[in-house]
C-alpha positions, 0 to 999 in steps of 0.5 A: 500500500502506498502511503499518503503524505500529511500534507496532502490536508489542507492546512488549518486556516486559524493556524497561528492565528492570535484571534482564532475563535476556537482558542476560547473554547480550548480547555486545559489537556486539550493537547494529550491525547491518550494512546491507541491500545492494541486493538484500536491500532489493529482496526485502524490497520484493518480499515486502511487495509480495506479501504484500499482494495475498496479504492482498487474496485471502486475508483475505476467505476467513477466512485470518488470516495466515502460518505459518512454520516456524522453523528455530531452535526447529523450531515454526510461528510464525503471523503475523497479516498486519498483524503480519508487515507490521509486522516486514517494514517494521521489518526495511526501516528499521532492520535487524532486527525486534523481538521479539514475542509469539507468536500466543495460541492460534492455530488452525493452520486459519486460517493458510497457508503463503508458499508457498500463498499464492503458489500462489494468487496465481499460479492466481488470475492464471492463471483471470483471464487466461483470460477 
């Protein structure tokens, strides 16, 4: 699997910013993160692992990337393959991801599910192995 570098992200627009307004909201120990146990790294690796093969099947078929809906704003946020790599890995290294910007206009058609692509996989296994 090739990696994806972390600049890829687009950079924070508040970074160094005196009057960023999240600083107000910052609370002490805002900054620890608490490490990953074993079993939390070892998913990570799964999905990483899974969301390259669903790229290799689904990419050539116009799919641009994930969708997810988020359970704190109640919106779909769609991930573009190389973006959602990129916060994976970043997750993986350093405990948390950065924020991002949302996908610009983002045609909801161009975008499925984790739950699809898994679906996919699993039939695309399961014709292979019938030959």
């Amino acid at each position: 699997m090739q990696a994806v570098p972390h600049d890829v992200l687009p950079p924070d627009p508040f970074a160094d910013d005196p009057d960023d307004p999240a600083r107000d909201l910052a609370e002490p120990g805002d900054d620890l993160v608490e490490p990953m146990d074993s079993q939390a790294r070892t998913e990570l690796l799964a999905d990483l692992s899974d969301l390259a093969v669903y790229q290799a099947l689904l990419e050539p078929r116009g799919v641009r990337g994930i969708v997810v809906d988020c359970g704190e704003c109640d919106q779909p946020h769609y991930h573009d393959w190389h973006l959602l790599r990129a916060s994976l890995e970043q997750l993986l290294a350093d405990g948390r991801m950065r924020p991002h910007e949302p996908a610009f206009d983002p045609d909801p058609a161009d975008y499925v599910s984790w739950d699809y692509c898994r679906g996919f996989a699993d039939g695309v296994t399961a014709t292979e192995s019938a030959y």
